[in-house]
N, C-alpha and C positions, 0 to 999 in steps of 0.2 A: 504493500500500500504506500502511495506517494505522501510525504511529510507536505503540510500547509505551503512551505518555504518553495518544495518542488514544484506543485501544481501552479503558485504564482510566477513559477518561472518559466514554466513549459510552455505559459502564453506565449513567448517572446520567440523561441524555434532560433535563441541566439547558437550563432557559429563561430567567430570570431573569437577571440579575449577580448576585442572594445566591445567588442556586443553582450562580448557578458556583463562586464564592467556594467554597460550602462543600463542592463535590464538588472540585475541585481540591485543597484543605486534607487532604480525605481522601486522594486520591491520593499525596498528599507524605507521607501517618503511614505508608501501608501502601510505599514507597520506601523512606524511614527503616525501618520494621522488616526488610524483607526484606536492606538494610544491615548492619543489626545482627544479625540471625540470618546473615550470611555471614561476619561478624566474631568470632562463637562467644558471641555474647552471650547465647544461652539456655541455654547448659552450666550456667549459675551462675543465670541470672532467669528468671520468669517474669510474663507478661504481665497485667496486674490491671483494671476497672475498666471506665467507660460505651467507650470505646473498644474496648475487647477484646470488651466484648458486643456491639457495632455492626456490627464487622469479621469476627469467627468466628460469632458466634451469632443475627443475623439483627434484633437491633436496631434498629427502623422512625425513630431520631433520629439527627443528627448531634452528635458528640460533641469535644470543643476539646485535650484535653492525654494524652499515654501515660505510664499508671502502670504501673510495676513493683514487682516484690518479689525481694528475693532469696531462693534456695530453701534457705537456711542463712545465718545472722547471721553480719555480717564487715563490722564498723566500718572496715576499712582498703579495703574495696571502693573502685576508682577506676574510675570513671565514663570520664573522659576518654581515657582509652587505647579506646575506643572510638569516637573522634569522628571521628579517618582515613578508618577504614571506610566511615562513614556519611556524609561527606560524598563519597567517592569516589562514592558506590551515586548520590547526587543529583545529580551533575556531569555521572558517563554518562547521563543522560536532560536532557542540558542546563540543570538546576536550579542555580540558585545562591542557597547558602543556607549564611549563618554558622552557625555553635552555638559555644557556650560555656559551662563551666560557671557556675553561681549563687554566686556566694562568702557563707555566711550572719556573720552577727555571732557568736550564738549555736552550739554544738555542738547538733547534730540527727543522728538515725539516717534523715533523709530529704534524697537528694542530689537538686540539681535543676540544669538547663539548657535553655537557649531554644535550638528551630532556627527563625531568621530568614532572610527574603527578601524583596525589592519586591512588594506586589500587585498594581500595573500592569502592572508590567515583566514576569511571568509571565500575568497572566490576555489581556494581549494576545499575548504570544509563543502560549501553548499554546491560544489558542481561535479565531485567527489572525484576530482582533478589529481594525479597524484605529483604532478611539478608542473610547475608556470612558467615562464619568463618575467616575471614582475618583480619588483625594488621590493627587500623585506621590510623597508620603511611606509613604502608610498601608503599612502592614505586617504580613506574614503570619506569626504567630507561635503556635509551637508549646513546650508545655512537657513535657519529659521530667523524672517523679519518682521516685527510685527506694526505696525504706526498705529500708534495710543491716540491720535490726532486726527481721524480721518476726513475728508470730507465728504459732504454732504451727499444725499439726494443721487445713494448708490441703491438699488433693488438685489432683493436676496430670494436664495430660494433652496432648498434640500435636495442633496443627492445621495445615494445609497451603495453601500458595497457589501461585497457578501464573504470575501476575503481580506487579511486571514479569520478575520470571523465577524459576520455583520453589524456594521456601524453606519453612522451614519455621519455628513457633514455639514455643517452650512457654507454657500457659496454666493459671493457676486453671483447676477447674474450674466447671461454671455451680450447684452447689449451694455448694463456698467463693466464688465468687464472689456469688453470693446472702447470704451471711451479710457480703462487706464492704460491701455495698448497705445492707442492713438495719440495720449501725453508722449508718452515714452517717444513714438515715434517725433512729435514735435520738440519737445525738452530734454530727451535723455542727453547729460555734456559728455558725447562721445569721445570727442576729443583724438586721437592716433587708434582709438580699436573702436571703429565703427560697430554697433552692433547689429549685426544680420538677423538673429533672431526677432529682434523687431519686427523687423520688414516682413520677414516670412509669417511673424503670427497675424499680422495685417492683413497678407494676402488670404492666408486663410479663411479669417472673419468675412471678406468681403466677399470670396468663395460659397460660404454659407450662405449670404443674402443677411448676416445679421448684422440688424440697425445699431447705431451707437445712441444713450443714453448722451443727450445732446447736456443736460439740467447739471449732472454728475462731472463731464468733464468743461465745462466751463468752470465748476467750482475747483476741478484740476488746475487748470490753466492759472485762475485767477492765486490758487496759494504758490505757483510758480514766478509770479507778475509775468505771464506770457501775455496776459490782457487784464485792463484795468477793467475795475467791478463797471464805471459807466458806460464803459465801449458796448454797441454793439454786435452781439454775438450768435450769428445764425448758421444756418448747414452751408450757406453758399460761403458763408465769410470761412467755413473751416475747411470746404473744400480747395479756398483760393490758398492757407496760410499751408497747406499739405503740398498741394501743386509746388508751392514756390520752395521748401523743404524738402521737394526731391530732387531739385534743381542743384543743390548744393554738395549730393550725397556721390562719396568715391562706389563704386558697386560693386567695383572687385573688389577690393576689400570687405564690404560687407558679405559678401560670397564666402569670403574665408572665414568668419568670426560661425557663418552657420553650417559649414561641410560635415562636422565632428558630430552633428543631433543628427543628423536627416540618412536617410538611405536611398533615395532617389533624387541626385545630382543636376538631373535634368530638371526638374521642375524650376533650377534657377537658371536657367539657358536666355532666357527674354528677359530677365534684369536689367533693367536702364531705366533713367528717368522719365524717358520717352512710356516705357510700361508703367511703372507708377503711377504716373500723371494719366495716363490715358484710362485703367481700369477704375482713379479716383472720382472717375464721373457720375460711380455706379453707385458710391457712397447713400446709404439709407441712414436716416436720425430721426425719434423721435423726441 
């Protein structure tokens, strides 16, 4: 009879060592979450970003860190009174794997902590491997972020899993979720490592035909000053400030930041601005 850990891994038909890596990595996010959702950690959060759209909504990339939100601001929110749970949830399935919180210099309404473990020592244990080629150092590491601060006038809704044993989460839903894509894409300070990822979860959404929660990311924009509270803020105005956005963007480089998540190569082949710009026409918001 296959252990819990096998069957969440037999999903994946990985071949490779990066493909274990990276179906294994997942199997530990959605452990951790089913953790924390037995811990009562969705009374208060919900689940945000390229991981929540990977895990619930069908996401064809592999995605590296779980973002939250809370679903009401509360700067004294403590993170850590959750870490018991979550590592209890990883132990029963024979995982060993630190966390800790992030201690920052600076005051931030975003709280953060690493869950670590050996990558040897588990991708031999769970793939019953008996030598790898991997660093006996390297390390599996995940980051949990959370913003105590969120804003406003995002929509939530339940999603269910039945592995490793049925929990449940609260999530954005995929149109607020589509609007903090779509900051990211206008705000994120990329700076020398474009992020590809962006762009592909972009394409995605607009793939689906799903509308952006137009209410939600204005109040994005506005805790960025990408636009002042006065200014006017409509679909056409967010269509013009995307268009002009892509105009700026290197694309082979963004190409390389997403090669490592995805398994079909090709689907970035028509990358250019000329593409972004011309599929943003199709843009829905309500």
């Amino acid at each position: 009879m296959q252990t819990v850990l096998e069957q969440m891994l037999d999903n994946y038909k990985a071949i490779s060592l990066e493909e274990k890596k990276n179906a294994f990595k997942e199997v530990v996010q959605e452990v951790a979450l089913c953790g924390l959702s037995r811990a009562g950690f969705f009374k208060k959060v919900a689940f945000y970003g390229g991981t929540a759209l990977r895990i619930f909504y069908g996401l064809d990339r592999f995605s590296e860190d779980l973002d939250f939100s809370l679903i009401e601001s509360d700067r004294t929110f403590e993170l850590s009174r959750y870490f018991s749970g979550l590592k209890s949830e990883l132990s029963s399935l024979g995982l060993r794997f630190s966390i800790e919180e992030k201690v920052k210099s600076k005051e931030s309404a975003i709280k953060s902590a690493f869950l670590k473990g050996n990558t040897k020592e588990h991708i031999l244990s769970v793939y019953g491997i008996k030598n790898a080629d991997i660093n006996p150092t390297e390390t599996i590491k995940i980051k949990f972020e959370i913003d105590t601060n969120p804003p406003p006038f995002a929509n939530f809704e339940y999603k269910y899993r039945l592995l490793p044993t049925p929990y449940k989460v609260k999530l954005y839903d995929m149109p607020s979720l589509f609007a903090g894509k779509i900051h990211a894409v206008l705000c994120r300070a990329w700076k020398n490592r474009i992020k590809g990822r962006d762009l592909y979860d972009y394409v995605f959404y607009l793939s689906k035909q799903v509308p952006v929660n137009l209410k939600h990311l204005r109040a994005r924009l506005e805790g960025s000053s990408a636009i002042e509270k006065e200014a006017v803020f409509t679909g056409e105005n967010l269509i013009d400030m995307l268009k002009e956005r892509f105009k700026t963007i290197d694309f082979e480089q963004a190409k390389q930041d997403v090669l490592p998540f995805i398994s079909d190569q090709g689907k970035l082949s028509l990358w250019s601005s000329e593409f972004f710009i011309d599929i943003t026409a199709a843009l829905k918001y309500i």
